[in-house]
C-alpha positions, 0 to 999 in steps of 0.5 A: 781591831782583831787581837787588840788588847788595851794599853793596861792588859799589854802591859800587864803581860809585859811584866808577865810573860816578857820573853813571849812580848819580845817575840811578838809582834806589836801594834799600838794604834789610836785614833789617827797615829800620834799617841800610837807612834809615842807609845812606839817610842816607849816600846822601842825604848826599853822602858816598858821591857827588859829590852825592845820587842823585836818587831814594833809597827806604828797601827796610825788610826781608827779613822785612817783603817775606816777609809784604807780597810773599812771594817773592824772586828765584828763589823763595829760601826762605832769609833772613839775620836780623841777630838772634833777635829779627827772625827772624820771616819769614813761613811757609815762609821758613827763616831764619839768624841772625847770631852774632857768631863 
């Protein structure tokens, strides 16, 4: 997705440059909105930052932006699911699934 940054970097940042987190505006997403809304909570919880950033949005999932949308940044046709179960992206998207090693 255009701008996305991951998890680590995000954080990095919050402990770097806190106040310009606050005024941003933040989207975690995942592959279909779960782990996204939890780190919602985190952020919204203050444990992350001094306080919760001003405008926080759940960004649900991959999969559900191949359907709704239907193109990523620099036209990546390949997804991540996080299970079979959610590997269900929309035509013409190739996906991998997560296994546990």
């Amino acid at each position: 997705l255009p701008g996305a940054i991951p998890a680590a970097a995000f954080e990095r940042e919050c402990l770097a440059r806190p106040e310009e987190v606050l005024r941003s505006i933040c989207i975690p997403y995942c592959t279909i909105g779960f782990r996204s809304g939890m780190y919602c909570r985190r952020l919204l919880s203050g444990s992350l930052l001094p306080a919760a950033p001003v405008d926080v949005r759940n960004g649900e999932g991959v999969v559900l932006w191949s359907h709704d949308v239907g193109r990523f940044a620099d036209g990546a046709k390949q997804l991540h699911c996080y299970g079979a179960e959610w590997d269900v992206a929309a035509e013409g998207f190739s996906t991998s699934v997560y296994t546990r090693g």
